[in-house]
N, C-alpha and C positions, 0 to 999 in steps of 0.2 A: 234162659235157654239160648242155646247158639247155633247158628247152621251157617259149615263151610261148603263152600259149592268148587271145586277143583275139575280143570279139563284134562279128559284123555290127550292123549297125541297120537299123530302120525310121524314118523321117523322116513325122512327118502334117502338120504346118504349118509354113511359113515357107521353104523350101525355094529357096534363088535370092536371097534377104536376105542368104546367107550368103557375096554373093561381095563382094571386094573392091571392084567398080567401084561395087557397091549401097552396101554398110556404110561407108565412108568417106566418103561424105557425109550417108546416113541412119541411119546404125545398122544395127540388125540382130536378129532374135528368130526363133527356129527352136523346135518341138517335136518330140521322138522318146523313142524307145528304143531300148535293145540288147535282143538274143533270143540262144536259146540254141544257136546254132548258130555253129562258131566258124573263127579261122583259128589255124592250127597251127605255129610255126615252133621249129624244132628246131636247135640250132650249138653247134659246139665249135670251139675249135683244134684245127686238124689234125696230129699230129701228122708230124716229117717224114721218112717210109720210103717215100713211096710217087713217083712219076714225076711227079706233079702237084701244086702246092703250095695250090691251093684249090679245092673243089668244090661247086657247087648244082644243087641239085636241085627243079626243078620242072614245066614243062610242057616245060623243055628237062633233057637232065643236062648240066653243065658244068664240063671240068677243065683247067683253066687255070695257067699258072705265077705269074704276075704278077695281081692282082686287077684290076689297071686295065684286064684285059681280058675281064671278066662281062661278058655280054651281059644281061641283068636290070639296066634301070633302075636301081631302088630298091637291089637289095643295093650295085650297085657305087656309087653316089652315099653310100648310106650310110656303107659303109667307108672312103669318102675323109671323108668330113664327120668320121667319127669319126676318125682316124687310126689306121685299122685296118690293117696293112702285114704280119702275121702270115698265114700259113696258113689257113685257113676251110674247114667244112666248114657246108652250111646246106643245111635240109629244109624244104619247104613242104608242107602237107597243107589242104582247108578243106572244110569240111559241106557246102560251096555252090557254083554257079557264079561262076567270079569275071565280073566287067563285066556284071554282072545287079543293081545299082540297091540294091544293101545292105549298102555300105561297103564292101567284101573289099578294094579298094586301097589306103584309109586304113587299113584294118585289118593288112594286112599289112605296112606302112611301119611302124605303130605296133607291131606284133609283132618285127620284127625289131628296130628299137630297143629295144626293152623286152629283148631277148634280149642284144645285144653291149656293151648298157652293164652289163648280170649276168655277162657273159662279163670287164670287165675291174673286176668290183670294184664297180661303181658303185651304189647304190640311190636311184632317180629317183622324182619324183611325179608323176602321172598330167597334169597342168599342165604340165611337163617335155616330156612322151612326146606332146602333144599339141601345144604350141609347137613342138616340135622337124618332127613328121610335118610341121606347114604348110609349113613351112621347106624342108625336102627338096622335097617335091610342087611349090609356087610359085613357090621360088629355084632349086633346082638343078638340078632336071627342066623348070620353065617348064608344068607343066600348068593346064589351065582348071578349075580344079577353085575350091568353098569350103570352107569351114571346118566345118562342122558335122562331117563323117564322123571329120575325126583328132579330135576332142574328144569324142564319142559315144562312138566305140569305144575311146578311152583310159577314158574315167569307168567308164561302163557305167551302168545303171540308166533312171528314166524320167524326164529333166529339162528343163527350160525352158531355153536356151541362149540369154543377150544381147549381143549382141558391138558394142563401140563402135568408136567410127567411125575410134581408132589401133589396131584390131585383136584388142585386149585382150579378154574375155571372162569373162563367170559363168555358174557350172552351177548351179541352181537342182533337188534332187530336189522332184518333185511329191508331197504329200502327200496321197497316195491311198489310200482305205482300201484294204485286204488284200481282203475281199468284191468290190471296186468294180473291182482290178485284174482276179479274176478273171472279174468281170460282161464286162468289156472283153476279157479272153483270149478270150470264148467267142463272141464275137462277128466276129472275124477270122480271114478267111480269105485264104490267102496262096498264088497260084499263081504257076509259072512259065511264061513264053509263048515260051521254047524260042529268044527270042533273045539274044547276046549282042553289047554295046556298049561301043565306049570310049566314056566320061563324058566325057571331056573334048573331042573332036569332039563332041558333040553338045553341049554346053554352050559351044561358042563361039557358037554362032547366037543363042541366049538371051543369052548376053551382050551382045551384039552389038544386042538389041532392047533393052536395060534401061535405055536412058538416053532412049529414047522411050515408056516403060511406066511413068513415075511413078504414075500412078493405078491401074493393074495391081499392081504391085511394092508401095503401099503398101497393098493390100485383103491380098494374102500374109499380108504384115507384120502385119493386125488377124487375122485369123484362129489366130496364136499367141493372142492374149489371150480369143478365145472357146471356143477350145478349153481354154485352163488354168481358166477358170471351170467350163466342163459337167464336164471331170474332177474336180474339186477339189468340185464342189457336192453335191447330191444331187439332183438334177432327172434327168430323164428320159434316158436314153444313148442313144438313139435321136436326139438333135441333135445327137450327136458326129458321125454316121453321116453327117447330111443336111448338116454343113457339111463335112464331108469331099466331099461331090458340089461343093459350090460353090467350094470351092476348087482342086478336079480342074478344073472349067470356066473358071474364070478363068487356071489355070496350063496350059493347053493353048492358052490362045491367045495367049502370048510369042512363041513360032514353031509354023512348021510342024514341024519336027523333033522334038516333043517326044514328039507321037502318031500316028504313022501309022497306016493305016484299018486294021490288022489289031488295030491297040488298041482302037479307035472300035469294031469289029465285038466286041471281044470283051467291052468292057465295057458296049455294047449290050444282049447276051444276059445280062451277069449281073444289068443292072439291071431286064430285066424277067422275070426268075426270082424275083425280091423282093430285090435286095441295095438297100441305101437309099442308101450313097455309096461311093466306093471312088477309086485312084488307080493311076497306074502309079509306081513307086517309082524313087528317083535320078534324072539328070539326063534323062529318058526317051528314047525310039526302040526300046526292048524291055527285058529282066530279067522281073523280078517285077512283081505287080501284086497291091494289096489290097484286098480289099473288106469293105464291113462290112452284119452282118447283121441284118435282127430277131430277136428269140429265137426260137427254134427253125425259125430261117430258113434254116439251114446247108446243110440238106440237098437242099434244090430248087437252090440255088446250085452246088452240088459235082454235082450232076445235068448242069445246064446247061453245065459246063465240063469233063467228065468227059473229055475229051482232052487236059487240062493235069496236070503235077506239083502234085499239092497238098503243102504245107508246112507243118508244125504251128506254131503264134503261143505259145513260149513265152515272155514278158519274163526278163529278165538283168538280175542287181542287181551283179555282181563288176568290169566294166571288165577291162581288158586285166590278164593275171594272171602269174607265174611258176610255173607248176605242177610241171616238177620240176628241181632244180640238183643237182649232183655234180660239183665243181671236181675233176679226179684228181688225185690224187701223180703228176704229170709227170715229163721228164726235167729232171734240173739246167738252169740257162738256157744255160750254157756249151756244153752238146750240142745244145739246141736250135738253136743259131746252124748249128751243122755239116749240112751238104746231104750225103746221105748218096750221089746220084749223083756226087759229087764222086772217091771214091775208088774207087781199083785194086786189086787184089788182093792185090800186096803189102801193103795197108794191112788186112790182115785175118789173123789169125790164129787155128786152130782150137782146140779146150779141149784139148788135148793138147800141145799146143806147136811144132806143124810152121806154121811161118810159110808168110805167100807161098802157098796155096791154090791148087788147080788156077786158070787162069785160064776155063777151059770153066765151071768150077762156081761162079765166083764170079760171073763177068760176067752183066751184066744185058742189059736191050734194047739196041739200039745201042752197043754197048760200054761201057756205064756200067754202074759196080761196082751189082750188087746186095743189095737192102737185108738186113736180118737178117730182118725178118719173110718176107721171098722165100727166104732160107737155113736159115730153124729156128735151133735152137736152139744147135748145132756149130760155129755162129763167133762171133765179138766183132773189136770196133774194138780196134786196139794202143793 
């Protein structure tokens, strides 16, 4: 059994730079981090005694004979990418709401890869896990999505991301003092406004404007390099705050769909509680939303919006992880092969030596031989 532990992110500038129709003509430059709240994905091979020969589990459970019939996107595209044709057994778990604006879709495409290439042997790098995640999401699935989320939550950490215009990409960590990051922790605050979005319908409209927003799309684009300066320097962090507002304003008028007025009302009330700039996080229409505060500004803020989820802003230095592996002592490959509905009663004999078994006690559902873990311990295969 394996479990990959992968962090969401937060995204502050560049946000929309990161798509395809943008960066292949101009480039591209995104800022964020990952935080410590994570997604969870757990798999084995299944072993084969039970009626079903693969199973997942997540907002649906799913037990299927053939993989090519998951209903999960991502796992079933993955297992085909990978040529994965074995049995599967796979767990999702996450800190968070998924389709709430903080990676959890790249995060989990990048979890389960990081899990089934550990599952057959493989040790990838994080550049790997993240070329791979674009790959699946772009090519295989065809969603509206960019790049920044699978290369984020692959690295992990707080980096400057530049992505040229054949798609290729540097992770740059920002050299931030240890004091300065947690100057920065203390100042954000992270709610949730109780909606949840697919990104990539809402990111078709925006894209859809971006090739008449040149001068929009490249003010984004300047805003990575004023923010890597205010972090990086020692001036005042209270400009990090105020170009975080300007660039909320600029990136709200790509389309209508980014902000609808329940955003507009809510980051209303936090900006005149004293929050100084703030944003709605991912490709927006609801999720999360950040805001940033003056010192010891938190509290009139958390006031103001005290009918939302607040979420603690811890930064993430680890990137998508393997946290725990136990390959078992299996069965030989030779039994693996054998389908265990396959056989009849005759094909079983008990530790005594009486062949050929009641057929009442051996038989399974629908008349398929029953497996040994359904018999205990008083039978074996001849």
């Amino acid at each position: 059994m394996i479990i990959s532990r992968t962090p969401y992110r937060i995204s502050f500038f560049g946000g929309g730079t990161d798509y395809p129709v943008w960066f292949r003509e101009h480039g591209g430059a995104v800022l964020s981090t990952s935080i410590q709240h994570y997604c969870y994905i757990t798999g084995r091979f299944l072993p084969p005694f039970f009626e079903h020969r693969s199973r997942v589990v997540w907002s649906q459970i799913e037990q299927v004979m053939n993989n090519g019939e998951i209903n999960h996107p991502v796992v079933r595209a993955v297992l085909e990418f990978l040529g994965i044709s074995k049995g599967i057994e796979i767990h999702h778990a996450g800190d968070l709401p998924a389709r709430s604006g903080l990676g959890s879709s790249s995060a989990f495409t990048v979890g389960i890869l990081h899990v089934l290439h550990s599952l057959q042997e493989r040790l990838v790098t994080r550049e790997r896990l993240a070329e791979e995640a674009i790959f699946v999401e772009q090519e295989l699935l065809g969603e509206s999505v960019g790049v920044q989320d699978q290369i984020q939550t692959a690295f992990g950490g707080f980096n400057r991301i530049d992505i040229q215009q054949n798609g290729t990409f540097n992770v740059v960590p920002l050299p931030i003092s240890r004091d300065r990051l947690k100057a920065l922790e203390g100042r954000l605050l992270l709610f949730f406004t109780g909606i949840v979005r697919y990104a990539s319908a809402v990111a078709d409209s925006k894209i859809k404007a971006i090739p008449n927003k040149v001068q929009e799309m490249t003010g984004l684009r300047s805003f990575v390099d004023e923010g890597t300066a205010i972090l990086t320097g020692n001036g005042n962090l209270d400009d990090f705050g105020r170009l975080l507002h300007e660039s909320w304003m600029l990136k709200r008028s790509l389309s209508s769909a980014v902000a609808p007025p329940f955003v507009d009302e809510i980051y209303a009330r936090a900006r005149a509680a004293g929050a100084i700039g703030g944003k709605l996080l991912g490709a927006g229409g609801g999720g999360f939303m950040l805001f940033f505060t003056p010192e010891g500004g938190q509290a009139a803020v958390r006031k103001a919006l005290n009918e939302l989820i607040e979420v603690p802003v811890i930064f993430d230095r680890s990137g998508s992880q393997i946290i725990f592996y136990s390959q078992p002592a299996f069965l030989p490959e030779s039994l693996q092969r054998r389908d265990f509905r396959q056989f009849s009663a005759a094909d079983w004999v008990d530790l005594s030596g009486e062949e050929g078994g009641s057929e009442q006690a051996l038989s399974g559902r629908d008349g398929m031989a029953a497996s040994p873990m359904e018999q205990g311990p008083a039978w074996k295969l001849k």
